[in-house]
C-alpha positions as CSV (number, residue, x, y, z in Angstrom):
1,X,67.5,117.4,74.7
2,X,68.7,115.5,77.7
3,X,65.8,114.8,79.9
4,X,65.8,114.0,83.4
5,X,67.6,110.7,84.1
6,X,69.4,110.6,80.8
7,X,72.8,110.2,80.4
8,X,74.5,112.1,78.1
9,X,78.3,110.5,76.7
10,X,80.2,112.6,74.8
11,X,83.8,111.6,73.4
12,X,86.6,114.5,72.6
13,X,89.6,114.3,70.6
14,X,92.4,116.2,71.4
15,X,95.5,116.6,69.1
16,X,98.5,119.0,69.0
17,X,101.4,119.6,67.0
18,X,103.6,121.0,70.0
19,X,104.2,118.9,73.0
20,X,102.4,120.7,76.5
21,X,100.3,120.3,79.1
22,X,96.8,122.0,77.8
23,X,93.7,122.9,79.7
24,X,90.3,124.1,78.6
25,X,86.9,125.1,80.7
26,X,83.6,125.0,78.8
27,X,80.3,125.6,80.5
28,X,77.3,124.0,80.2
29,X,74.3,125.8,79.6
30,X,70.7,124.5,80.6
31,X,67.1,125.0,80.1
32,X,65.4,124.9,82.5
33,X,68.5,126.6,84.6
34,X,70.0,124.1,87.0
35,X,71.9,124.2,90.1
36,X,70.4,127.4,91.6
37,X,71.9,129.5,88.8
38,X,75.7,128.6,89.7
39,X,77.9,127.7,86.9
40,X,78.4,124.2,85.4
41,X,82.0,124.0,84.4
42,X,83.7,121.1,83.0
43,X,87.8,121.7,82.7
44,X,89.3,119.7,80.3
45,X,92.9,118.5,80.0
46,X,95.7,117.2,77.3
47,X,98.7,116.4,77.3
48,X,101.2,115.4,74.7
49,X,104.9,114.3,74.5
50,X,107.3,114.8,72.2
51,X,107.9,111.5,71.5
52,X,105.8,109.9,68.7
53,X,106.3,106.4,68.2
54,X,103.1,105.8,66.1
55,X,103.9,108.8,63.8
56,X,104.4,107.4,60.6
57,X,101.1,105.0,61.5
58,X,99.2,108.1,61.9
59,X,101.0,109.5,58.4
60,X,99.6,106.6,56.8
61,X,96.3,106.7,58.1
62,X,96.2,110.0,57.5
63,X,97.1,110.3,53.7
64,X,95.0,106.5,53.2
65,X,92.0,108.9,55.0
66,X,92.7,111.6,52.0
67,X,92.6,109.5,48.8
């Protein structure tokens, strides 16, 4: 529950195997219903290169991660 006056952080991870620019919407849903009824959308964006300079980091981490 969030309750008036809280806050509310929330941290996303966004990874893709193909380089792009990516966008999402969710909506947030409430009880009791907020904002007259309208729609609460948050759009989310990513973006990733082609270029991966931390790669075999990541690899590492990755496979240390899976043992």
């Amino acid at each position: 529950s969030i309750l008036p006056n809280d806050t509310l952080k929330l941290s996303f991870v966004f990874k893709s195997t193909e380089p792009g620019i990516f966008t999402e919407r969710w909506q947030l849903l409430t009880r009791p219903v907020l904002c007259g009824g309208r729609p609460i959308i948050f759009t989310l964006r990513g973006v990733t290169i082609e270029e991966d300079i931390h790669r075999q980091t990541r690899i590492n981490i990755e496979v240390y991660l899976l043992l």
